[in-house]
DSSP file (Angstrom, degrees, kcal/mol; ACC not computed):
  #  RESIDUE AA STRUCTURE BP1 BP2  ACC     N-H-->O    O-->H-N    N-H-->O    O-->H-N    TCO  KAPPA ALPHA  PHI   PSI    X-CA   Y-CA   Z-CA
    1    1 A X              0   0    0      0, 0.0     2,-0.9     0, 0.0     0, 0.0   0.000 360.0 360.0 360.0 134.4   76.3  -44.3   88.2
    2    2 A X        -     0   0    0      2,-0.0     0, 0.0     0, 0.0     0, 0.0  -0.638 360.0-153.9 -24.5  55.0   79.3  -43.4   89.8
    3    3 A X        -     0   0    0     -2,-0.9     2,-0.5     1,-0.1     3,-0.0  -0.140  17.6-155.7 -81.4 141.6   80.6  -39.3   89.8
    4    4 A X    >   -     0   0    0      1,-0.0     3,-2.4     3,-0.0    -1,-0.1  -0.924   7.4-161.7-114.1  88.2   84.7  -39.3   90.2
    5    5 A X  T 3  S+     0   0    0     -2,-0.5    -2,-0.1     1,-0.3    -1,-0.0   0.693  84.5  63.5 -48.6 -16.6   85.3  -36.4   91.4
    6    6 A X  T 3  S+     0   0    0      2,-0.0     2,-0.4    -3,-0.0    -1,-0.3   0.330  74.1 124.5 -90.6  16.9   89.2  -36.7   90.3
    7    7 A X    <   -     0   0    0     -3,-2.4     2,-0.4     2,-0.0    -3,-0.0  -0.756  49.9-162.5 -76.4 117.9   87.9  -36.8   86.7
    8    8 A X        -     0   0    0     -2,-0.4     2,-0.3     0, 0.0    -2,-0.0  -0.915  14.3-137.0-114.3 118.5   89.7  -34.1   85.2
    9    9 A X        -     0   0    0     -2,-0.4     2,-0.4     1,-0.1     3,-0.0  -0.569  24.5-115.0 -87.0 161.2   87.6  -33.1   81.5
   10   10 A X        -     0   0    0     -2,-0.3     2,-0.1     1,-0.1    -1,-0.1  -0.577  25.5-105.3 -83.4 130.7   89.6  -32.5   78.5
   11   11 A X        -     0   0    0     -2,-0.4    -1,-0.1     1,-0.1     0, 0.0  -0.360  42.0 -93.1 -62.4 123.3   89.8  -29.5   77.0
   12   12 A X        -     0   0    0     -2,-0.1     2,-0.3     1,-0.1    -1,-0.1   0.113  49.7-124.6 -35.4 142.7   87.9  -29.0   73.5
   13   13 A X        -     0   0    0      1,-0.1    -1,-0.1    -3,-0.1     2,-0.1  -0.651  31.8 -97.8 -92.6 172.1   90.7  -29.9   70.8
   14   14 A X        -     0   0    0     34,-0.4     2,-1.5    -2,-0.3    -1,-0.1  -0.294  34.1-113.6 -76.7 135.4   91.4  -27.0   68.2
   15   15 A X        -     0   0    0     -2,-0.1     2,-0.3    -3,-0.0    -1,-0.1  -0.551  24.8-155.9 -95.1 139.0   89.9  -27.1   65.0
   16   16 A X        -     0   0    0     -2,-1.5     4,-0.0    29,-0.1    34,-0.0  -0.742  22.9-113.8 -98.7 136.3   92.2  -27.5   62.0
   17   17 A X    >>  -     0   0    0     -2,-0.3     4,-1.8     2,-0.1     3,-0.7  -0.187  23.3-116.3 -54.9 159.5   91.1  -26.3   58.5
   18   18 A X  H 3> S+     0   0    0      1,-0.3     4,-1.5     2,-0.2     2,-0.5   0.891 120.1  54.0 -44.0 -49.3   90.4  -28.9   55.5
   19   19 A X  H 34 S+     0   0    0      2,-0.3    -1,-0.3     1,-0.2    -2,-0.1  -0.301 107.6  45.0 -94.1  27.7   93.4  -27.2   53.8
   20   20 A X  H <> S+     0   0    0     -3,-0.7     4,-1.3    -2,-0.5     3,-0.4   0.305 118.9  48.3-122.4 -83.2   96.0  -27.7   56.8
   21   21 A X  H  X S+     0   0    0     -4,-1.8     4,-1.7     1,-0.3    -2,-0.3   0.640 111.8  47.5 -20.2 -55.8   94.6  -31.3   57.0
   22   22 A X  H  X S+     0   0    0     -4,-1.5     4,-2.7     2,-0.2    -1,-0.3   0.869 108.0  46.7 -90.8 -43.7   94.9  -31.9   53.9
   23   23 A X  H  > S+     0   0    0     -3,-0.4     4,-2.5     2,-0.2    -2,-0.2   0.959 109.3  67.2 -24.4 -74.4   98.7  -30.5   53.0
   24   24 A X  H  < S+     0   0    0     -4,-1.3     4,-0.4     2,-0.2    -2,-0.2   0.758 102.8  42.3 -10.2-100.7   99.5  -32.7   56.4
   25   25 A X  H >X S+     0   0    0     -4,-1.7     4,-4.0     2,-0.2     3,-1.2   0.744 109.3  58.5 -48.3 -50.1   98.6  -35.7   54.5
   26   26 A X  H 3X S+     0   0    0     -4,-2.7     4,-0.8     1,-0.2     2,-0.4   0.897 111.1  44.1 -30.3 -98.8  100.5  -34.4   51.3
   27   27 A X  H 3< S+     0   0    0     -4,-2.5    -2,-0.2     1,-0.2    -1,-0.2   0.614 105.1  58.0 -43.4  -2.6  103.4  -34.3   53.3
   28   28 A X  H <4 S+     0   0    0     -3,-1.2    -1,-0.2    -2,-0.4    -2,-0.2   0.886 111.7  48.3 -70.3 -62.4  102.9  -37.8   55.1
   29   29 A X  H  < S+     0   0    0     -4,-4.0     2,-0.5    -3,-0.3    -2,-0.2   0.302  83.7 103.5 -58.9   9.4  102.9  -39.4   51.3
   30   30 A X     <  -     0   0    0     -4,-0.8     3,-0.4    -5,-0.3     8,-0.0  -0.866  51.5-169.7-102.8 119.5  106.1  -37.5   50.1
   31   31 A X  S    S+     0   0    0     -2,-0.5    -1,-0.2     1,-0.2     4,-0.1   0.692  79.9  77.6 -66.4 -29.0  108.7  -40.3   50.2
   32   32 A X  S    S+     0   0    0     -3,-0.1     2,-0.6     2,-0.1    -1,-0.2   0.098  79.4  64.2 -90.9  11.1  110.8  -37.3   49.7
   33   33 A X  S    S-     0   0    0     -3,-0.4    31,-0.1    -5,-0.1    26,-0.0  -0.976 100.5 -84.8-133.4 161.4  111.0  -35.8   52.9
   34   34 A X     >  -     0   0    0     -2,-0.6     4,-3.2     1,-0.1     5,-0.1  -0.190  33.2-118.1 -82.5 158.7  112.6  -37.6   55.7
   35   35 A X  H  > S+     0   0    0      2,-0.2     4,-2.2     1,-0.2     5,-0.2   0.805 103.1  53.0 -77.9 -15.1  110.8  -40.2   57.7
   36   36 A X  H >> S+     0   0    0      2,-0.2     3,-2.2     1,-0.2     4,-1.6   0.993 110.3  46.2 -83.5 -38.0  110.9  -38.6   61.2
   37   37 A X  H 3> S+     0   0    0      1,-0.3     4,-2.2     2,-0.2     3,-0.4   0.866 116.1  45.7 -57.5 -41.7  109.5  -35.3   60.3
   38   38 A X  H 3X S+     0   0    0     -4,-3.2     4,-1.5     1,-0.2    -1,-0.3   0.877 109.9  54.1 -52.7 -25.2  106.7  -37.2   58.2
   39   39 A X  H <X S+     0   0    0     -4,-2.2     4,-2.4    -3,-2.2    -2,-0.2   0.695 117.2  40.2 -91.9 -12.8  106.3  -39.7   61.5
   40   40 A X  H  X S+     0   0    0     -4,-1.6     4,-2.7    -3,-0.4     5,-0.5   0.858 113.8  53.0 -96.8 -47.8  105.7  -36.0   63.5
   41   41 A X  H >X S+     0   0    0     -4,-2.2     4,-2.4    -5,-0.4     3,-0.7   0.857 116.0  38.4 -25.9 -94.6  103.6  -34.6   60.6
   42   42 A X  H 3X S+     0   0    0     -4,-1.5     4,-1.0     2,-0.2    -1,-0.2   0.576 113.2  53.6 -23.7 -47.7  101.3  -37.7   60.8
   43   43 A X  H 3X S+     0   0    0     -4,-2.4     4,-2.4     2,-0.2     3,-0.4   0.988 115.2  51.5 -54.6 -51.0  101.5  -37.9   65.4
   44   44 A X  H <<>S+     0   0    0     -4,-2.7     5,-2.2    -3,-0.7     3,-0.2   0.933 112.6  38.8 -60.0 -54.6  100.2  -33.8   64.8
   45   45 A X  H  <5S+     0   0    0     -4,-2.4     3,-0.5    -5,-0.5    -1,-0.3   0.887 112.1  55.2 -56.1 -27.1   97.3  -34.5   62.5
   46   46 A X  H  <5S+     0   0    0     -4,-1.0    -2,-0.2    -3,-0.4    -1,-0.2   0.883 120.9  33.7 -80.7 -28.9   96.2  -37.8   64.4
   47   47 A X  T  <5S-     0   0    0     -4,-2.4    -1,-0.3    -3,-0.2    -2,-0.2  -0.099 107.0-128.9-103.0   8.7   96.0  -35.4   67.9
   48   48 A X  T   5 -     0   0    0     -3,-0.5     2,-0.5    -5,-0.3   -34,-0.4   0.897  32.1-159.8  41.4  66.5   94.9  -32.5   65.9
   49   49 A X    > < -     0   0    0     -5,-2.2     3,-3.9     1,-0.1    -1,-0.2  -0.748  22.8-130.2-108.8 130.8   97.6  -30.7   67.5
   50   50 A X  G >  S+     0   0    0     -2,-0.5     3,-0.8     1,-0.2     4,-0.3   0.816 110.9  55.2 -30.5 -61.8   97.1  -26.3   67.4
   51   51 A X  G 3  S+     0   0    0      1,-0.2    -1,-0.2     2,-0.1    -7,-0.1   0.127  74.5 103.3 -90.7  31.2  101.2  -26.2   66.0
   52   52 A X  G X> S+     0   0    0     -3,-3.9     4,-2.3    -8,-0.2     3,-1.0   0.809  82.6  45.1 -58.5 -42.2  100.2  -28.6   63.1
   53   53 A X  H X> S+     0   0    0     -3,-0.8     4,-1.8     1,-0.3     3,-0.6   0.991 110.6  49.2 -34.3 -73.4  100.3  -25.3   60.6
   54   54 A X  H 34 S+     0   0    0     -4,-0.3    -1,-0.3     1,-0.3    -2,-0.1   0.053 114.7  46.0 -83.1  14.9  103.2  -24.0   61.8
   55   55 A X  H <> S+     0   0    0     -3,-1.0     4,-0.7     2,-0.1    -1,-0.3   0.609 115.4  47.3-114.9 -53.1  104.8  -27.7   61.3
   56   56 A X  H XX S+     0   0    0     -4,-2.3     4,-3.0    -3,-0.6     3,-0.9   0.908 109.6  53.5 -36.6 -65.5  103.3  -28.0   57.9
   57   57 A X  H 3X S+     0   0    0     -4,-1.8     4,-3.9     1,-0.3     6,-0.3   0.959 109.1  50.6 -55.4 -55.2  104.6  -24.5   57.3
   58   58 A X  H 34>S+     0   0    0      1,-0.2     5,-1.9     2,-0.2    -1,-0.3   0.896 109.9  50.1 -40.0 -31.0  108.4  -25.7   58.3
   59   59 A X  H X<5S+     0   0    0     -3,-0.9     3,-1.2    -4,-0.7    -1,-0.2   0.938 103.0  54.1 -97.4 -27.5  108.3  -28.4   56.3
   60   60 A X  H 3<5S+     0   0    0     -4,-3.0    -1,-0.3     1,-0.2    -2,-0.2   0.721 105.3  58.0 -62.6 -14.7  107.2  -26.7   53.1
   61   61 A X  T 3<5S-     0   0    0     -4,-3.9    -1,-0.2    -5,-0.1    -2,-0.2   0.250 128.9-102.5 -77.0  17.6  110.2  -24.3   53.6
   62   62 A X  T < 5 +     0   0    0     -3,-1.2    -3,-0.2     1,-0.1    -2,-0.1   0.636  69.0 154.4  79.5   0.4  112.3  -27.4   53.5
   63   63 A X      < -     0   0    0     -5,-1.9     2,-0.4    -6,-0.3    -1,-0.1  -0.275  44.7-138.0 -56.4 157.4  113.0  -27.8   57.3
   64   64 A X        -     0   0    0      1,-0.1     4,-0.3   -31,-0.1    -5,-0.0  -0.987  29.9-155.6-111.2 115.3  113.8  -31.5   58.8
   65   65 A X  S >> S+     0   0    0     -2,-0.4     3,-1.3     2,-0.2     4,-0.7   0.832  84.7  64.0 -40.7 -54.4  111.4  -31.0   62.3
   66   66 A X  G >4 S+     0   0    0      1,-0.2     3,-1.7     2,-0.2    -1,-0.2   0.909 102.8  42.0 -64.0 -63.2  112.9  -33.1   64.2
   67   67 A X  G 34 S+     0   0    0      1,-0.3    -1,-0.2     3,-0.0    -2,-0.2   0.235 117.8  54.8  -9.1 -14.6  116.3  -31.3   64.2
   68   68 A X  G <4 S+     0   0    0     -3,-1.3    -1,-0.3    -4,-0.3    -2,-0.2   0.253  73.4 132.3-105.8  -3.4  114.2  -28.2   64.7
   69   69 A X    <<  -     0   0    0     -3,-1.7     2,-1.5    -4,-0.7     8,-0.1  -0.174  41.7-157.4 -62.4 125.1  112.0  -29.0   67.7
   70   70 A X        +     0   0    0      7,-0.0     2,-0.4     0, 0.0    -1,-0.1  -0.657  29.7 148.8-122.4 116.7  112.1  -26.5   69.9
   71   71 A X        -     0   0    0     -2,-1.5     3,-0.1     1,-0.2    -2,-0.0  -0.699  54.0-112.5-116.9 179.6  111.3  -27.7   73.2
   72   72 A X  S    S+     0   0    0     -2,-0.4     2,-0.3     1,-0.2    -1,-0.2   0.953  90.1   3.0 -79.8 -48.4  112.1  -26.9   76.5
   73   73 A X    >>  -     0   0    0      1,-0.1     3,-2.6    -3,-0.1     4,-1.9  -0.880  65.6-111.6-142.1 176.2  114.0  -29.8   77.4
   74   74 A X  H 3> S+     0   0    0      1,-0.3     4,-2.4    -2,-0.3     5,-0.2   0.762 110.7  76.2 -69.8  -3.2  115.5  -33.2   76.1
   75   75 A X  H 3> S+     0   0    0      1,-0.2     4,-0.9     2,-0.2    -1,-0.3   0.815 102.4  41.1 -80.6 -16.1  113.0  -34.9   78.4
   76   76 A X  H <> S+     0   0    0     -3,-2.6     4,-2.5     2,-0.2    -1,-0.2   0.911 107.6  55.9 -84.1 -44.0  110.2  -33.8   75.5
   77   77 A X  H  < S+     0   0    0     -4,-1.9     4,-0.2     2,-0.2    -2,-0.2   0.905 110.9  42.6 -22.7 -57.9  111.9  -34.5   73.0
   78   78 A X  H  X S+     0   0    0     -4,-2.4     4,-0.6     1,-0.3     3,-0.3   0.791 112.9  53.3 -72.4 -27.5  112.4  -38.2   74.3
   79   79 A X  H >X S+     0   0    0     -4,-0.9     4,-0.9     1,-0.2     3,-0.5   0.836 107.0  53.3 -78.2 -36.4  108.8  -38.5   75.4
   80   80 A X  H 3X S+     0   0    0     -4,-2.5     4,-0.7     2,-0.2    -2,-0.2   0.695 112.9  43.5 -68.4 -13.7  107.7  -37.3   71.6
   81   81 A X  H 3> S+     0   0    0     -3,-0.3     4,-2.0    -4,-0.2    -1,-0.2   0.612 119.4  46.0-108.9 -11.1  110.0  -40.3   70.1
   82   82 A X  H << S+     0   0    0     -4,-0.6     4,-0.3    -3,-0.5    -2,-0.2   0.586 109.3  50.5-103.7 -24.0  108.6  -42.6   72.8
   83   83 A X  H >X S+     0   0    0     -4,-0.9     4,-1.7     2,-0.2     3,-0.5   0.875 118.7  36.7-117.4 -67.7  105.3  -41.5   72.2
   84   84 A X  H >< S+     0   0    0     -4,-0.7     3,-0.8    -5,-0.3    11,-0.2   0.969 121.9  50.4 -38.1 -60.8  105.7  -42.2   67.8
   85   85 A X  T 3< S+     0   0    0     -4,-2.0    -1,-0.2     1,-0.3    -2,-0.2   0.594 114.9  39.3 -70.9 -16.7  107.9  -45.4   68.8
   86   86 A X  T <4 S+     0   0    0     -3,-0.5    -1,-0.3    -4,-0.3    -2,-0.2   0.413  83.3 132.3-104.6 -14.5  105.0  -47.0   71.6
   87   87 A X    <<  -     0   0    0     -4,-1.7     4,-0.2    -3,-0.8     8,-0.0  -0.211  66.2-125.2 -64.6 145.0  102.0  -46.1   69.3
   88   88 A X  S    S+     0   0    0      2,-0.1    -1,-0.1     3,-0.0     0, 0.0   0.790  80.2  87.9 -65.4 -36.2   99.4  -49.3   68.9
   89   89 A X  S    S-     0   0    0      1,-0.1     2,-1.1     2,-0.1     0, 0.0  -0.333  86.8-106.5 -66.1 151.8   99.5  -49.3   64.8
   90   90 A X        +     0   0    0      1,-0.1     2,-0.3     2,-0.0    -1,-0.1  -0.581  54.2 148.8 -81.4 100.0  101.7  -50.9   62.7
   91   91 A X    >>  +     0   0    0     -2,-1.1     3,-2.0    -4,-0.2     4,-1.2  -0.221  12.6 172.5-108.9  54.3  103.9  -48.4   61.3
   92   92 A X  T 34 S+     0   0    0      1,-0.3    -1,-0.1    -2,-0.3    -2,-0.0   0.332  78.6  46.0 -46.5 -24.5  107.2  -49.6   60.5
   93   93 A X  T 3> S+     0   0    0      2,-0.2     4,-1.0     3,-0.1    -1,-0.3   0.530 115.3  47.2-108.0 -50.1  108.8  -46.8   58.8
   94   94 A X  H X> S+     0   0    0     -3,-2.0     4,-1.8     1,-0.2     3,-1.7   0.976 116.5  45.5 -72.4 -63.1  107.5  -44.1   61.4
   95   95 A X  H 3< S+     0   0    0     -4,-1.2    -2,-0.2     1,-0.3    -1,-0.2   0.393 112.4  46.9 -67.1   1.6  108.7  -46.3   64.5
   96   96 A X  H 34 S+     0   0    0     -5,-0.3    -1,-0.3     2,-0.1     4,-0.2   0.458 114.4  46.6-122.9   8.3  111.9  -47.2   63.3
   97   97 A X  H <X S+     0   0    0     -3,-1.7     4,-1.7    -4,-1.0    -2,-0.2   0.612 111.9  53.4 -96.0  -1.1  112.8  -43.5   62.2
   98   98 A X  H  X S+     0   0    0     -4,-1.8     4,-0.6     1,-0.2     5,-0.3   0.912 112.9  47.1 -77.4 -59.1  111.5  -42.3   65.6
   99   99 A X  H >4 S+     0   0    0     -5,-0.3     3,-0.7     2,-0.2    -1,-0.2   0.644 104.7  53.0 -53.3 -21.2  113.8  -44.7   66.8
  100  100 A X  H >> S+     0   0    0      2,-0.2     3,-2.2    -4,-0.2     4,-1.9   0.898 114.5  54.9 -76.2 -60.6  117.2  -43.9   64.6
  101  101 A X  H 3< S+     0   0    0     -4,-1.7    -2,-0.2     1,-0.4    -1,-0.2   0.311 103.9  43.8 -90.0  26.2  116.4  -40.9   66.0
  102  102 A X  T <X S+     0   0    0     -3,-0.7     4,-0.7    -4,-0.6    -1,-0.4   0.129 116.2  53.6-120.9 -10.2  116.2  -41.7   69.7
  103  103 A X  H <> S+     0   0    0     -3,-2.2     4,-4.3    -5,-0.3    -2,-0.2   0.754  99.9  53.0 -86.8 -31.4  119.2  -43.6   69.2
  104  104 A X  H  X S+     0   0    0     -4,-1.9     4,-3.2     1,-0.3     5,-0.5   0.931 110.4  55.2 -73.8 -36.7  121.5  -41.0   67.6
  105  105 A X  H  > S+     0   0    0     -5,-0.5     4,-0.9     1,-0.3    -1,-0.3   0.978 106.4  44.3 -73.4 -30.1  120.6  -38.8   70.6
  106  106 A X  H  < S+     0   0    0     -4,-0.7    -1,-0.3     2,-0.2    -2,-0.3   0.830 116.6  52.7 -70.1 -19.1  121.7  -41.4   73.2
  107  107 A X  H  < S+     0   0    0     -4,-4.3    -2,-0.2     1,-0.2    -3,-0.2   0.962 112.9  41.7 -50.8 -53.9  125.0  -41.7   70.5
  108  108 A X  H  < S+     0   0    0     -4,-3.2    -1,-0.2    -5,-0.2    -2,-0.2   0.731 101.2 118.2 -88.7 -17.5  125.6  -37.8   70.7
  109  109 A X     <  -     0   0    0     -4,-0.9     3,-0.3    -5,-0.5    -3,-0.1   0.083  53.5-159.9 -37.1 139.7  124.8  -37.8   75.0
  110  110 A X  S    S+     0   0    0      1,-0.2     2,-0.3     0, 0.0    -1,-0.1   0.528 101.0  31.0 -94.6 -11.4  127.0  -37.0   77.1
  111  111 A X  S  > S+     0   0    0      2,-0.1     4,-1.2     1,-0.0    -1,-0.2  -0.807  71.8 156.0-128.9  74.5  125.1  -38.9   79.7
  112  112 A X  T  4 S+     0   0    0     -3,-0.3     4,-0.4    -2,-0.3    -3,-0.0   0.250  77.5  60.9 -86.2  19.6  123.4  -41.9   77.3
  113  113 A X  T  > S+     0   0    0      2,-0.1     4,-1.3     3,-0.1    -1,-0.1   0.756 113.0  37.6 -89.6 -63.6  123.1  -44.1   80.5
  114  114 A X  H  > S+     0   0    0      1,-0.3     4,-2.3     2,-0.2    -2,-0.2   0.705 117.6  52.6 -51.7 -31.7  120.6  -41.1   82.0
  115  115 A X  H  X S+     0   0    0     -4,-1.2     4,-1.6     2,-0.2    -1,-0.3   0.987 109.3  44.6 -63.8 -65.4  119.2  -40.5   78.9
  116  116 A X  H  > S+     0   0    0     -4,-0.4     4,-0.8     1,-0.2    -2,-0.2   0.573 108.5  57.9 -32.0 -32.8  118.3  -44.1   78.3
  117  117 A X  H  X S+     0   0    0     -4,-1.3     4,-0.7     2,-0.2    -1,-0.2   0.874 103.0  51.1 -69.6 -55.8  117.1  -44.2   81.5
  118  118 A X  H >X S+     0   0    0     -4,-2.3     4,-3.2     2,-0.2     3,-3.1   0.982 114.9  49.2 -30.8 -82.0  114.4  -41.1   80.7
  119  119 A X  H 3X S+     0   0    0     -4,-1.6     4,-1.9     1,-0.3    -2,-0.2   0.715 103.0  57.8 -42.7 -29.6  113.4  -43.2   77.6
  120  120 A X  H 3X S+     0   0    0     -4,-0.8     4,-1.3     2,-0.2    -1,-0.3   0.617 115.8  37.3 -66.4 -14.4  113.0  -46.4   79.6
  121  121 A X  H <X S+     0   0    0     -3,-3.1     4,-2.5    -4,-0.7    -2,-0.2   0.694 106.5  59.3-102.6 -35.5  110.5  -44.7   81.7
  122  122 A X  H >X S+     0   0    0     -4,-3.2     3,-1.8    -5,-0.2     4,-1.2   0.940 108.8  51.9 -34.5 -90.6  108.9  -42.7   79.1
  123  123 A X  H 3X S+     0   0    0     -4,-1.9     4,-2.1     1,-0.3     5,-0.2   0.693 116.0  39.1 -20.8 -70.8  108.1  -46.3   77.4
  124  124 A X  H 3X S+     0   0    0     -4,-1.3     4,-3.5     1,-0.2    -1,-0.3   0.841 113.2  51.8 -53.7 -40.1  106.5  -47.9   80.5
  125  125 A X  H <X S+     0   0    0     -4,-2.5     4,-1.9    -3,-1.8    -2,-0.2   0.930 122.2  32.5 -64.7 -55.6  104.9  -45.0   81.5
  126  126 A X  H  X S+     0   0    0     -4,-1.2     4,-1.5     2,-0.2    -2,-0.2   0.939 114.2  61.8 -26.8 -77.8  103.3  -44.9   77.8
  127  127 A X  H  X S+     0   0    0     -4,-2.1     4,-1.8     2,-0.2    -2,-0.2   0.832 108.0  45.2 -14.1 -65.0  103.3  -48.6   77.5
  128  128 A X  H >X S+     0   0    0     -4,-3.5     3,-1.2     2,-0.2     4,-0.7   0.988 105.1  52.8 -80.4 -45.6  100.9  -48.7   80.5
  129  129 A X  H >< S+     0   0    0     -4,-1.9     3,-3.0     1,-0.3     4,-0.4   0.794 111.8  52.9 -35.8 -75.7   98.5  -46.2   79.8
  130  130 A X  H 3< S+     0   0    0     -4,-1.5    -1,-0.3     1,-0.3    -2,-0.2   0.679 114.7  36.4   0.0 -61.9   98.2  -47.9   76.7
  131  131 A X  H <X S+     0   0    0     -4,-1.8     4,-2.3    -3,-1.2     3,-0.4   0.096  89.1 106.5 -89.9  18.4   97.6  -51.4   78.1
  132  132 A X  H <X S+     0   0    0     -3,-3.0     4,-1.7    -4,-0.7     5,-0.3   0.990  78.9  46.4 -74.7 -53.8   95.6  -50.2   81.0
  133  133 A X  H  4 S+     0   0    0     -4,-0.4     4,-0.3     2,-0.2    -1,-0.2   0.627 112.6  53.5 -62.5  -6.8   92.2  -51.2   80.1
  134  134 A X  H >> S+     0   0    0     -3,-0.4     3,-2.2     2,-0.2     4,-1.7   0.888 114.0  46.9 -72.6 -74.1   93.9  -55.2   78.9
  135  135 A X  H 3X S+     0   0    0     -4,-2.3     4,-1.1     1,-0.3    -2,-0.2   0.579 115.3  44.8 -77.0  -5.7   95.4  -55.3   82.6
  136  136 A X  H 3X S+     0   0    0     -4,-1.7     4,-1.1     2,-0.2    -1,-0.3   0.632 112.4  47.8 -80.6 -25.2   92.1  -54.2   84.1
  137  137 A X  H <> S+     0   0    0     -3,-2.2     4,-1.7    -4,-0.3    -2,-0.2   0.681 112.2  51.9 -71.8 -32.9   90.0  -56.5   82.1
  138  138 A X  H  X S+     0   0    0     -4,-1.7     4,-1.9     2,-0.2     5,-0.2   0.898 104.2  59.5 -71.6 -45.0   92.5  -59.3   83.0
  139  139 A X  H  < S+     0   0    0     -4,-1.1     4,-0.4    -5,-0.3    -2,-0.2   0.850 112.0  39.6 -37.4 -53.3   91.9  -58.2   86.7
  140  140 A X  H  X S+     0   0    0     -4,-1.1     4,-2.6     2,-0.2     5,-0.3   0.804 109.2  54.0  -3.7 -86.5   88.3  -59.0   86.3
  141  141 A X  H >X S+     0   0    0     -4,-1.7     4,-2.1     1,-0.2     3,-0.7   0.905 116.1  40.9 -51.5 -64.4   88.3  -62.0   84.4
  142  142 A X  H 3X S+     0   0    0     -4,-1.9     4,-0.8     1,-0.3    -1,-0.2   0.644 119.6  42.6-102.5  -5.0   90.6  -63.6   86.9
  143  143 A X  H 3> S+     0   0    0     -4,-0.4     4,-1.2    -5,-0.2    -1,-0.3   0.885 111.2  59.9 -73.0 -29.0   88.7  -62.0   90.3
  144  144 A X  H <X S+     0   0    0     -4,-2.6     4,-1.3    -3,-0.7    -2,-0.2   0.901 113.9  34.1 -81.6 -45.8   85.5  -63.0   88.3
  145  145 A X  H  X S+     0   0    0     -4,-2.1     4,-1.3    -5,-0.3    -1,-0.3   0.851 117.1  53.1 -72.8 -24.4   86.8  -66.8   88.4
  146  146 A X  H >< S+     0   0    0     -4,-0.8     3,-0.9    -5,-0.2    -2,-0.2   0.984 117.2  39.8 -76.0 -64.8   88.4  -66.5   91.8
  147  147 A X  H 3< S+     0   0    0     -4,-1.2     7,-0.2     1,-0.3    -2,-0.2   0.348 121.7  41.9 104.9 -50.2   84.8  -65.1   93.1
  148  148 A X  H 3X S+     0   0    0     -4,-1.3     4,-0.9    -5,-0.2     3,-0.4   0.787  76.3 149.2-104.4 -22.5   82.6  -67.8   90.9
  149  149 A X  T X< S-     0   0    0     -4,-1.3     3,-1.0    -3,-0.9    -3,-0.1   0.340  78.2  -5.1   1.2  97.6   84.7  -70.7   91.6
  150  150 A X  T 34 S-     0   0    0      1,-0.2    -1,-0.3     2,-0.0     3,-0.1   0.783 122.9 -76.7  77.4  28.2   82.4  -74.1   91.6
  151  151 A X  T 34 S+     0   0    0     -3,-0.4    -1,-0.2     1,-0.2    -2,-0.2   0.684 109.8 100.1  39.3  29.8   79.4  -71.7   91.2
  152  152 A X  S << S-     0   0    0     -3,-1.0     2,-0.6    -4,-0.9    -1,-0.2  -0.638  78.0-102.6-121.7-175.5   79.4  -70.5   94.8
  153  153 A X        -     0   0    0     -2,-0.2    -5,-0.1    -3,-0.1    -6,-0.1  -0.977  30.6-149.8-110.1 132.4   80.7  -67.4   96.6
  154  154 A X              0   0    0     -2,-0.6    -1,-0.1    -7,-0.2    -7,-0.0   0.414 360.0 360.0 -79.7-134.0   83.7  -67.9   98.3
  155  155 A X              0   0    0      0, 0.0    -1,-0.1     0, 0.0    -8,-0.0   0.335 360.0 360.0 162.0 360.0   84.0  -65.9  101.1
């Protein structure tokens, strides 16, 4: 086997209580809270992410989370709605309020061409990671035909 020394391992993720978990999902089901803060609820439980509590917590005091994010810059923000909006399930209702709310911010921009631009690169960049193991299995398949061609080796 092969060692890749550029293999970077991932760091253990944090364990979340039953009773965090389980709230989370409470709050996923609540029609009654708005859909991006459930669609962020839902990203945090699926990634088991360490400020799931303290997200939970927000939202039982009645906070909207998205309108609360406090990040360091808009470029996370946009990668977090890109992230919801690129995800492989079908979620219709999470990915088109991650989207309302990736639009309203290129609305409110003072720069929505640069903004837009961030999101268009987020997406690919997302996009492909996502599809990397398809376009490398397509690689394959079609060196594997160039390769076997008439059941010889080409050369």
């Amino acid at each position: 086997m092969v060692n890749h020394g550029s293999a970077i391992l991932r760091e253990e993720t944090p364990h979340l209580s039953a009773a965090i978990k389980r709230r989370a999902q409470s709050l996923i089901d609540d029609k009654t809270i708005d859909g991006p803060s459930r669609a962020i609820i839902r990203y945090g439980l699926e990634i088991n992410d360490p400020w799931l509590p303290e997200l939970v917590r927000r939202v039982d005091a009645g906070e909207t989370i998205v309108d609360n994010l406090h990040v360091t810059s808009d470029d996370e923000k946009i990668q977090t709605l890109v992230a919801l909006i690129c995800r492989a399930r079908d979620e219709p209702q999470i990915k088109s309020g991650a989207l309302l709310v990736l639009m309203a911010k290129l609305e409110d921009s003072p720069h929505p061409k640069a903004l837009a631009n961030t999101a268009k690169h987020f997406a690919f960049t997302h996009c492909g990671e996502l599809n990397l193991n398809s376009m490398v299995d397509a690689q394959i398949e079609a060196l594997e035909q160039e390769l076997c061609a008439g059941d010889t080796l080409v050369s």
